[in-house]
C-alpha positions as CSV (number, residue, x, y, z in Angstrom):
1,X,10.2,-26.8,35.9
2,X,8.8,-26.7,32.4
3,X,9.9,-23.4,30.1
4,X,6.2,-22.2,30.0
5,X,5.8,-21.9,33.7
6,X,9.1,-20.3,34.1
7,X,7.8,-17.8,31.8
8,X,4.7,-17.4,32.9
9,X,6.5,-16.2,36.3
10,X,9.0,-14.3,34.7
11,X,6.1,-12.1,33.6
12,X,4.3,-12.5,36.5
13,X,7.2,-10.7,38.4
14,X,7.7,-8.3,35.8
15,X,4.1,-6.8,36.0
16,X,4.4,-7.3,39.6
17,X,7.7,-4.9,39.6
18,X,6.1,-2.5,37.9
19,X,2.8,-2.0,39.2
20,X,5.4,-1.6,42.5
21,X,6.9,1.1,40.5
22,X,4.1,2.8,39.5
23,X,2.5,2.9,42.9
24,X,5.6,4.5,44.2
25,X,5.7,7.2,41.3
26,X,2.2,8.3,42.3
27,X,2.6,12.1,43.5
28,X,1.1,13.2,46.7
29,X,-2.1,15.2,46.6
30,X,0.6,18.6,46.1
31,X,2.1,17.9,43.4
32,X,0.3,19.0,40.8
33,X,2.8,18.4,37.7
34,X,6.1,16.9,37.2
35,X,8.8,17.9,34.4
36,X,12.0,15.8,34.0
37,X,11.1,14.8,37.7
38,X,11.1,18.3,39.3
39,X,7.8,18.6,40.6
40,X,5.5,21.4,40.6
41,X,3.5,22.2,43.6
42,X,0.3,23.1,44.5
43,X,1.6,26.0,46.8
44,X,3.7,27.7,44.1
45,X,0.6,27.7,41.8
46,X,-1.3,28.6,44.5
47,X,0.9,31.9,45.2
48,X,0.6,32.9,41.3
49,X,-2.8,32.3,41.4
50,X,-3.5,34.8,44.2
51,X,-1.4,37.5,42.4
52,X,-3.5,37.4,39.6
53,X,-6.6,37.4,41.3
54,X,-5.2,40.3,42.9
55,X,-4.1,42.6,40.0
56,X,-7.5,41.5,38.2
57,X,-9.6,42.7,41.2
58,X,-12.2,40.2,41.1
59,X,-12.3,36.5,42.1
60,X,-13.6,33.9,39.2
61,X,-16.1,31.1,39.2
62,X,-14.4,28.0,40.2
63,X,-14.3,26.8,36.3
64,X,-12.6,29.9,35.4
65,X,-9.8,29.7,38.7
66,X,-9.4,26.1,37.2
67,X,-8.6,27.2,34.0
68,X,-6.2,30.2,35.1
69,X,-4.3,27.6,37.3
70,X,-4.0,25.4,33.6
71,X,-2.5,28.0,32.3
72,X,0.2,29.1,35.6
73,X,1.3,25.2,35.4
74,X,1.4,25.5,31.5
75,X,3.5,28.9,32.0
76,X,5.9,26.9,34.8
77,X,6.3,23.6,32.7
78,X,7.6,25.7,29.9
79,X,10.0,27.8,32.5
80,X,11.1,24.8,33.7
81,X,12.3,22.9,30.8
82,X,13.6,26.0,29.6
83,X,15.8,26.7,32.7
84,X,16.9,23.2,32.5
85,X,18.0,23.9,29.4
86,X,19.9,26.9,30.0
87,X,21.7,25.0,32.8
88,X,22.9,22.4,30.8
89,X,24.4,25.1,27.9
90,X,25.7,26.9,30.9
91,X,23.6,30.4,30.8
92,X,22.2,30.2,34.0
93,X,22.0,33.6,35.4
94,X,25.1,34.6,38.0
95,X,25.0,36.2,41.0
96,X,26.0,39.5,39.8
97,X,23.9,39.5,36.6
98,X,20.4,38.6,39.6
99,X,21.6,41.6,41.9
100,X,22.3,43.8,39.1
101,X,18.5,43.2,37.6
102,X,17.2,43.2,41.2
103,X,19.1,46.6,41.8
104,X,17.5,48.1,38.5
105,X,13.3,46.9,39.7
106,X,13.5,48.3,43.0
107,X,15.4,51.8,42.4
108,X,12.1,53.3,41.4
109,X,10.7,52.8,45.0
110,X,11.4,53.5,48.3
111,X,11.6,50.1,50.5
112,X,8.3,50.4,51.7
113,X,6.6,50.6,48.6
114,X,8.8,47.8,47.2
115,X,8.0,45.6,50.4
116,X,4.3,46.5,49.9
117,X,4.6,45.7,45.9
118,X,6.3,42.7,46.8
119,X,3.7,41.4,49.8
120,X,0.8,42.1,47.4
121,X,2.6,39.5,45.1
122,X,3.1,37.0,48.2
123,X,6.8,37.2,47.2
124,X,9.8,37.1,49.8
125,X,12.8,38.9,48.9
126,X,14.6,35.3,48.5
127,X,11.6,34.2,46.4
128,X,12.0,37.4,44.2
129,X,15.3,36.7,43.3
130,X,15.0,33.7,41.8
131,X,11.8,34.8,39.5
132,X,14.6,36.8,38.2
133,X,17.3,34.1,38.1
134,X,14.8,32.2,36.0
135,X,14.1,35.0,34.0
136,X,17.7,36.1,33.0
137,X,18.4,32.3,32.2
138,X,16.0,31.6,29.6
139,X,16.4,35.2,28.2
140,X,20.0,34.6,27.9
141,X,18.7,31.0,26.5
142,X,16.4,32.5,23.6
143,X,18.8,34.9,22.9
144,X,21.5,32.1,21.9
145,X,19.2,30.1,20.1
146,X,16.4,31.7,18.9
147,X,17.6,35.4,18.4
148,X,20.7,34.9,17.0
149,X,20.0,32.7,14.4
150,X,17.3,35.2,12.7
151,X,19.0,36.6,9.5
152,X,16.9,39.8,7.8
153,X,18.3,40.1,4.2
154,X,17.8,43.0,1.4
155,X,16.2,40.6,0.0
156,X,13.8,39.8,2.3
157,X,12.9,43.5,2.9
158,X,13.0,44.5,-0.8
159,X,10.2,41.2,-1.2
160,X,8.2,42.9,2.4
161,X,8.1,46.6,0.5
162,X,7.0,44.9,-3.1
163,X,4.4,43.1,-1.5
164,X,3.2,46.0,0.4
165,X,3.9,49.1,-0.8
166,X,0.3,50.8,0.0
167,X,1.7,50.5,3.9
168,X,4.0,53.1,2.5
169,X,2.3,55.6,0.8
170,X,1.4,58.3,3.0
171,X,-2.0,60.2,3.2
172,X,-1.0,63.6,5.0
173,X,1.9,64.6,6.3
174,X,3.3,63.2,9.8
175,X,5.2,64.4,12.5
176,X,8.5,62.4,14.6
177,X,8.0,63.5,17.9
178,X,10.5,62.9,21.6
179,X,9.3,64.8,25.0
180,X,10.7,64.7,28.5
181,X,8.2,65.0,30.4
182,X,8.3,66.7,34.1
183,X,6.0,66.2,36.6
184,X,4.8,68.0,39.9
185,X,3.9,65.2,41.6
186,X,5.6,62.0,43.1
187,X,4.9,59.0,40.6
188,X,6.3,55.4,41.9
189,X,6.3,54.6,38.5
190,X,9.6,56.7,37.4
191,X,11.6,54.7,35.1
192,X,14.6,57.1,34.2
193,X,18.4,56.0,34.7
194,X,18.8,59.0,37.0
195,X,15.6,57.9,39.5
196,X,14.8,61.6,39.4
197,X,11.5,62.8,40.3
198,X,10.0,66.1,41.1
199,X,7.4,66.1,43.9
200,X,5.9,69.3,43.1
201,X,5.2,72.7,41.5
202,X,8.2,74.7,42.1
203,X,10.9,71.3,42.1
204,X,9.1,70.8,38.3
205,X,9.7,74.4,36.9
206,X,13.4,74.3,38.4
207,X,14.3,70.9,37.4
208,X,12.3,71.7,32.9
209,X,14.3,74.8,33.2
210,X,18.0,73.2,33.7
211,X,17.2,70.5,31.3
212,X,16.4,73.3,29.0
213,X,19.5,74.7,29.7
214,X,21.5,71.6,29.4
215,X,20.5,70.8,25.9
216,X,21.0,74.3,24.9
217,X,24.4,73.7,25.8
218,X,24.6,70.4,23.4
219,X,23.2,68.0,25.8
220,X,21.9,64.9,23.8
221,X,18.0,65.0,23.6
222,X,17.9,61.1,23.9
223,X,20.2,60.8,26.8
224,X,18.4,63.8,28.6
225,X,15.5,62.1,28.4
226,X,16.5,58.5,29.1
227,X,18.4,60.6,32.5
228,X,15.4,62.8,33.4
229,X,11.9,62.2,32.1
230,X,9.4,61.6,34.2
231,X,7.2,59.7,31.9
232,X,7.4,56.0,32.1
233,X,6.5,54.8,28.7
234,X,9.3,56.3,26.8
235,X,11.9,57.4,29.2
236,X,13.7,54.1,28.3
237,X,13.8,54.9,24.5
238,X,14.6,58.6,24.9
239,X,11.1,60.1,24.7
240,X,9.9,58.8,21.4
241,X,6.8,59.6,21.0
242,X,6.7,57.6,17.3
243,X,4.9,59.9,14.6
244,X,2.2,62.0,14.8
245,X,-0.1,62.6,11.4
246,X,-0.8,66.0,10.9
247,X,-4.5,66.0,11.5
248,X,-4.5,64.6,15.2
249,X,-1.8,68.1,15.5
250,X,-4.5,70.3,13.7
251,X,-7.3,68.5,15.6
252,X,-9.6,71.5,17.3
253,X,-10.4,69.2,20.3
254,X,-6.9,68.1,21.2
255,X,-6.6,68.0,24.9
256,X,-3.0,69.5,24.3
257,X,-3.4,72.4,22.0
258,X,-0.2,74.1,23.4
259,X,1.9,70.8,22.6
260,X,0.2,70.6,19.2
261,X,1.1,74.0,18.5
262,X,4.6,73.7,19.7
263,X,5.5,70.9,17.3
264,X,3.8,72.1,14.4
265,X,6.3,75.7,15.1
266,X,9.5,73.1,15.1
267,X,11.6,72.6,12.6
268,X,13.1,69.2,12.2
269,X,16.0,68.9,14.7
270,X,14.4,71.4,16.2
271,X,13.8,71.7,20.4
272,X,10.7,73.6,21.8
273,X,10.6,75.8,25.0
274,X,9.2,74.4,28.4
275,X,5.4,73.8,27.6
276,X,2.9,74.2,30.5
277,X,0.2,72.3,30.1
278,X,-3.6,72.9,31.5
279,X,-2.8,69.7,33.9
280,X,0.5,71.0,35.1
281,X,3.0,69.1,33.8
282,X,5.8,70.4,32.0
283,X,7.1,69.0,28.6
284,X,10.0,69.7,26.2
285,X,9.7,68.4,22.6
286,X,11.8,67.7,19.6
287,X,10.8,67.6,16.4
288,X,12.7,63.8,15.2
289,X,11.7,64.2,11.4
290,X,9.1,65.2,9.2
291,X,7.4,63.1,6.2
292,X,5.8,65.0,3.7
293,X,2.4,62.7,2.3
294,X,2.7,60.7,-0.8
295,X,4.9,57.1,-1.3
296,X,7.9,56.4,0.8
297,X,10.8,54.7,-0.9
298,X,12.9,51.7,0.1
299,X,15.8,53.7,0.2
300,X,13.9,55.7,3.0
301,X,16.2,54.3,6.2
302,X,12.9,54.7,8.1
303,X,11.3,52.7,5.6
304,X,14.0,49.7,5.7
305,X,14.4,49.7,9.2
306,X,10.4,49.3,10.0
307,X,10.2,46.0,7.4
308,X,13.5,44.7,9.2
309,X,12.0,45.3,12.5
310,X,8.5,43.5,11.8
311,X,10.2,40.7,10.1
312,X,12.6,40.3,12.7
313,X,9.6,40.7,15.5
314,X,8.0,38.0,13.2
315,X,10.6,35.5,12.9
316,X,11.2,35.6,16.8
317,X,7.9,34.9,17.5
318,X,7.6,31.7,15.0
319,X,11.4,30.7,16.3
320,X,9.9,30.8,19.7
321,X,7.3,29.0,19.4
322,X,8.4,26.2,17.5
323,X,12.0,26.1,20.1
324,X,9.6,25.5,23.0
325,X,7.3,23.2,21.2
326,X,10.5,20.8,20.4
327,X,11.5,21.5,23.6
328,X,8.5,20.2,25.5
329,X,8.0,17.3,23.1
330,X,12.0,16.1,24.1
331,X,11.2,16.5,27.8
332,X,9.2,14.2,30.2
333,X,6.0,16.3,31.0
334,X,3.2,14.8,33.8
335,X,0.5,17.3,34.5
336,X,-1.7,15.5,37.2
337,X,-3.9,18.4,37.7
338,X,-5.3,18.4,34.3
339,X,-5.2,14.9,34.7
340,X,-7.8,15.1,37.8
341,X,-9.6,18.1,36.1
342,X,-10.4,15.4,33.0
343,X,-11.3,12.2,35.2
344,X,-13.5,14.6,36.5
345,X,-15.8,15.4,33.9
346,X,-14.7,19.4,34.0
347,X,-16.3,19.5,37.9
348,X,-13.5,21.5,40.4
349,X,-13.3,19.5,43.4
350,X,-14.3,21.5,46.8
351,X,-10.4,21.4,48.0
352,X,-8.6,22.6,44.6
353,X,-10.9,25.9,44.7
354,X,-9.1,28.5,46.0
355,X,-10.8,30.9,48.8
356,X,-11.0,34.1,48.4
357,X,-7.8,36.6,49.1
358,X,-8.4,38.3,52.1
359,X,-9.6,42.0,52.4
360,X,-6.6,44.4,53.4
């Protein structure tokens, strides 16, 4: 048989083998994205999808639903390659570590409400503790080689204060303020280490009046607060309330007069009585510091610490970014829904719109 022929079906069976191949590497119609082979289904976008539309309280166009379900496959591509990679370095999340996180999200809530929070989300218990695998795994992951490797020198934060030293120069003088905050009301939003809440008038004055107590004996303000307060958004860093410039204190139509008053009595250090406010609520504050106006110095700690922490904020953000960017560039990526979205001109097929959530 002459050489060309036997070349021609050499080739002939080559193209032949991999048109075979390709026809079996074609996803069913629910797969909507592979990554290293894993595939990413419809359903599990599907169920993100929902939640949103949920929390958002309004359902989109179908453009816009298209373009939110982009994004979840976007968001579960990058998980993915990170998680892989966190299994292969050996950081993926253990047992204990998932149970302990789990633990720490539903202590705020009775099961009911946690059941209810977690049917809202179309979540199973199961389902829930492997978001948070995932999530512990790639933290762990960044932390290793992203975090770790950011260095902040003197030099670095001596260059950040030259460069902008009007950031530093004070116009009035401000005011370091921490509260715990007690409430008369049940709030399923409590995020102290203690889970304490008080439910109403009498429970509130009680429970203000032996914290008072307590840190009159020496109790640590931080700890106290990180134990006891009842306000969510800084129970977990002890009550800091950040600082406070003078005017917004001395402001006539404060909505807090009392607390304004308080603080501007305090000495810094210093630890107010229990404040009643018009709404019920019951605070304790502590003056942190006080800066007089005029141009901070480097050799302020406060100074140095808030140039290290926005370069370091900085830096994580641009390791970040270029980490997963390598990442997805070393990893093998097929997203077939954008893929259909693009051979079809940008028009959402009737059966990749999802209905409406149902009405509780």
């Amino acid at each position: 048989m002459p050489r060309r022929l036997l070349a021609c079906l050499a080739l002939a069976f080559s193209l032949a083998a991999l048109t075979s191949c390709h026809r079996e590497a074609t996803p069913s119609a629910d797969v909507w994205a592979r990554v290293n082979g894993h595939e990413i289904r419809r359903e599990e976008v599907e169920k993100y999808f929902r939640g949103l539309v949920m929390q958002r309280g309004q359902q989109p166009s179908a453009e816009e639903g298209a373009l939110l379900k982009l994004d979840i496959i976007d968001e579960l591509i990058n998980n993915e390659i990170l998680l892989e990679r966190a299994r292969t370095l050996g950081l993926e999340a253990s047992d204990g570590e998932v149970e302990d996180k789990f633990t720490e999200l539903k202590s705020p809530y009775t099961e009911e409400e946690f059941q209810k929070q977690l049917r809202d989300r179309g979540l199973t218990v199961d389902e829930q503790r492997k978001v948070l695998r995932q999530q512990i795994s790639i933290q762990k992951l960044i932390n290793r080689e992203v975090i770790s490797k950011i260095t902040i020198t003197d030099q670095d934060i001596q260059a950040y204060y030259d460069a902008n030293k009007a950031q530093f120069n004070v116009a009035e003088p401000e005011y370091h303020v921490a509260q715990i905050l007690v409430t008369p009301e049940k709030d399923r939003q409590i995020r102290n280490r203690k889970n304490d809440d008080a439910v109403n008038e009498a429970q509130a004055q009680k429970k203000a009046d032996a914290l008072i107590k307590a840190l009159d004996a020496g109790a640590d303000f931080a700890q106290v607060a990180m134990d006891y307060s009842e306000d969510p958004a800084n129970a977990p860093t002890g009550g800091d309330l950040g600082w406070m410039p003078e005017s917004s204190l001395r402001d006539p139509k404060t909505e807090t007069p009392e607390l304004s008053r308080a603080v501007l009595a305090l000495h810094p250090g210093g630890i107010s009585r229990v404040v009643k406010t018009r709404d019920g609520r019951f605070h304790i504050l502590k003056l942190i510091a006080r800066e007089g106006a005029g141009q901070r110095s480097l050799t302020d700690p406060q100074v140095q610490e808030a140039i290290r922490g926005k370069l370091r904020n900085g830096r994580e953000q641009l390791l970040r970014a270029a980490y997963l960017r390598v990442a997805r560039e070393e990893a093998r990526v097929e997203n077939y829904y954008a893929r259909e979205l693009l051979e079809a001109a940008g028009r959402v097929p009737e059966d990749r719109v999802t209905p409406s959530p149902a009405k509780p």
